[in-house]
C-alpha positions as CSV (number, residue, x, y, z in Angstrom):
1,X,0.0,0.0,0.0
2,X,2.9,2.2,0.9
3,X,4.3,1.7,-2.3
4,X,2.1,2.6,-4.4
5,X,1.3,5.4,-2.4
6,X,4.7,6.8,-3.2
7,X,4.0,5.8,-6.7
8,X,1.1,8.0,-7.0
9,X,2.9,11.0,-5.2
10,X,5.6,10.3,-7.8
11,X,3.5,10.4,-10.8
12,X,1.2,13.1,-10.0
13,X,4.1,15.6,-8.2
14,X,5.5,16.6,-11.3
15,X,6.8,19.7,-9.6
16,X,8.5,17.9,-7.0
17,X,12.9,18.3,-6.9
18,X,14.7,15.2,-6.7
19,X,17.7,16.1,-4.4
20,X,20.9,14.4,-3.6
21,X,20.0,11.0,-2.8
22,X,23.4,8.7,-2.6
23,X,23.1,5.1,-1.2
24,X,24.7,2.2,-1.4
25,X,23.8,-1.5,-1.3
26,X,25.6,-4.8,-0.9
27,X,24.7,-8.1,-1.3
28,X,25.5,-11.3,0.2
29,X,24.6,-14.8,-0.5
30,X,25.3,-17.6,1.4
31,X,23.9,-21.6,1.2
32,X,22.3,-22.9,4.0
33,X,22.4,-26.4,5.1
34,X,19.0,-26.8,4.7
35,X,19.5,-26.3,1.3
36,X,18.2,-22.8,1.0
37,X,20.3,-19.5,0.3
38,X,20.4,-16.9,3.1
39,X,20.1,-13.6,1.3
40,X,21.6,-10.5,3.2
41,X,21.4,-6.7,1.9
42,X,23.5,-3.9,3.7
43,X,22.0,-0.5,2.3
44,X,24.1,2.6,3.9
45,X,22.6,6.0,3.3
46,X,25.7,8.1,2.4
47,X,26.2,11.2,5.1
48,X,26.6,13.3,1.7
49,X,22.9,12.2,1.3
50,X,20.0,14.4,1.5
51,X,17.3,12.2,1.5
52,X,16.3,9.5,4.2
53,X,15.9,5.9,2.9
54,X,11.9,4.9,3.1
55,X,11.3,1.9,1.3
56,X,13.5,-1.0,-0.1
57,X,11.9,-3.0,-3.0
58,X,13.0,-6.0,-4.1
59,X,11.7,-7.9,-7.0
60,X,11.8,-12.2,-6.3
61,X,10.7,-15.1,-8.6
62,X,6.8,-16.0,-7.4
63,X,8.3,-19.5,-6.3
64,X,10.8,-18.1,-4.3
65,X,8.9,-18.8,-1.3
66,X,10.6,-16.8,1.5
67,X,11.1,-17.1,5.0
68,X,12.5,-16.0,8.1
69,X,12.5,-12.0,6.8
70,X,15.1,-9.8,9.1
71,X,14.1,-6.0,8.9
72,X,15.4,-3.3,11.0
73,X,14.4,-2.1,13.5
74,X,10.7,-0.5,13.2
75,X,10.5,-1.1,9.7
76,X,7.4,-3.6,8.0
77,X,8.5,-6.1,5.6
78,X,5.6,-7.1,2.8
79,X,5.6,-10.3,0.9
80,X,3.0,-13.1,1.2
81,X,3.8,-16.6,-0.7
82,X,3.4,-16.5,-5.2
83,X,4.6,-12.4,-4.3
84,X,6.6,-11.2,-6.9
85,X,8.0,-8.6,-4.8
86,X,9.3,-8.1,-1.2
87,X,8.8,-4.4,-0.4
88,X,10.4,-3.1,3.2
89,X,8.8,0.0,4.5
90,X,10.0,1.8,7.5
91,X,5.8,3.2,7.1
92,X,5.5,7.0,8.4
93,X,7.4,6.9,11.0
94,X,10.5,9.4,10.5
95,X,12.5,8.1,13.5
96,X,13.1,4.6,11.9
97,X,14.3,5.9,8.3
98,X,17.8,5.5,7.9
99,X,19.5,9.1,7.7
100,X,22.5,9.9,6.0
101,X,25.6,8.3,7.6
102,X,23.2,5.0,8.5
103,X,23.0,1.5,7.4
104,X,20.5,-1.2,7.5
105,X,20.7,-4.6,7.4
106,X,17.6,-6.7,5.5
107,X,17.7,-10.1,5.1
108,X,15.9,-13.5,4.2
109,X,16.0,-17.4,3.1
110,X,14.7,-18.5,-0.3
111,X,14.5,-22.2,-1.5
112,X,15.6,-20.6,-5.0
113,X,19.3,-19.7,-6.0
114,X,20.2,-15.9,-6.7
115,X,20.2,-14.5,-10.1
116,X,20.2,-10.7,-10.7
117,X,17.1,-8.9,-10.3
118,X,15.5,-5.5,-9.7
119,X,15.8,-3.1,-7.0
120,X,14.1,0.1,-6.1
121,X,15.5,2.0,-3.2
122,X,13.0,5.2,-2.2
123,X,14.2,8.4,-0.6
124,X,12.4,11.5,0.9
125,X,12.3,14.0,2.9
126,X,9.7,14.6,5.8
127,X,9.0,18.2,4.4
128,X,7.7,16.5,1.2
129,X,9.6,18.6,-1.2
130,X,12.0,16.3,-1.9
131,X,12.2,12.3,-3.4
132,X,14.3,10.1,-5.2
133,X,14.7,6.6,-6.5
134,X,17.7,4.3,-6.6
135,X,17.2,1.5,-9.0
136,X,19.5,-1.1,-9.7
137,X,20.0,-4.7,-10.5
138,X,21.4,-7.3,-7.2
139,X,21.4,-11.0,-6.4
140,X,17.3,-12.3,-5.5
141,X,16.2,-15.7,-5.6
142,X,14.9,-16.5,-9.1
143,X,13.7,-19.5,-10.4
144,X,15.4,-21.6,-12.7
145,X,14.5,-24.5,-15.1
146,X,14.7,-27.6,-13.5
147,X,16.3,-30.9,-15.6
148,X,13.1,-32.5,-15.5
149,X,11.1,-29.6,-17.5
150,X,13.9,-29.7,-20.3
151,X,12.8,-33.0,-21.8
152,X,10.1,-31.9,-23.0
153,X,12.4,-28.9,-24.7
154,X,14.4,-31.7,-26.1
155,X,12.0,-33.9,-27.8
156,X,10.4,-31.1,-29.3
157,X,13.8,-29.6,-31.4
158,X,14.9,-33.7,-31.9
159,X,11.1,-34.1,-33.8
160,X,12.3,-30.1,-35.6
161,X,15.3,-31.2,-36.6
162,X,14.2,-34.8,-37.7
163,X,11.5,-33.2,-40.2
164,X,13.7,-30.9,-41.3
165,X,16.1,-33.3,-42.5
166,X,13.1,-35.2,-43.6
167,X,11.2,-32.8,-45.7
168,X,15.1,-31.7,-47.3
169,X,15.5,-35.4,-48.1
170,X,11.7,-35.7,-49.9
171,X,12.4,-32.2,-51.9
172,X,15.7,-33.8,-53.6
């Protein structure tokens, strides 16, 4: 809801300055012994920044079917099984943003392996003048083809290539 909320104010605030919004976010992976892949995000909200980090978007496979979601601190995290986004919101509370010179730590299990995927990292001020956007690629669980489901792949270009060497042969 918070999302799109800031969606809207994007859209329709044409007027609005963007201001100096510097961030920066590293990712971690590590396997579990479950099986599962521990995904760990440390987003630091330069001191040079003029804009408080609000929301952190992340966009997951809908089988990534995550668990045991770390936020910091005050902040909500969004995502219900078949999501195809995990969306943390620190909601309107200004004393649980990170200000410049802070870093938070966000973090989660997926079944799924990381590929690259989206990210959208919001910034405002609590004057409303001011907003930005960070958007970038960053390791998130993604679902790949399984062994099993290529079979089917394979039969299908054996029977191409077989009629095509067929209907060559019957044209000569």
């Amino acid at each position: 809801m918070i999302r799109y909320l800031l969606a809207i104010i994007t859209l329709f605030s044409p007027g609005l300055a963007t201001a100096g919004f510097d961030v920066t976010i590293l990712a971690t992976t590590s396997a579990q012994k479950d099986g599962s892949t521990l995904y760990s995000y440390k987003i630091t909200n330069v001191s040079d920044s003029t804009l408080n980090v609000q929301s952190f978007d992340l966009n997951v496979s809908s089988s990534a079917n995550i668990t045991n979601i770390y936020s910091p601190s005050g902040w909500t995290a969004l995502y219900s099984t078949g999501d195809t986004d995990l969306l943390w919101s620190a909601g309107p509370d200004e004393n649980v943003v990170l200000t410049p010179g802070t870093t938070g730590l966000f973090s989660f299990t997926s079944v799924l392996h990381p590929k690259m995927q989206n990210y959208d990292i919001f910034g405002i001020d609590y004057d409303g003048i001011n907003y930005d956007d960070n958007l970038g690629t960053t390791a998130s669980p993604t679902a790949v083809p399984e062994p099993i489901s290529m079979i089917p792949l394979g039969i299908g270009m054996v029977t191409l290539a077989g009629y095509s060497i067929y209907r060559s042969k019957r044209e000569r």
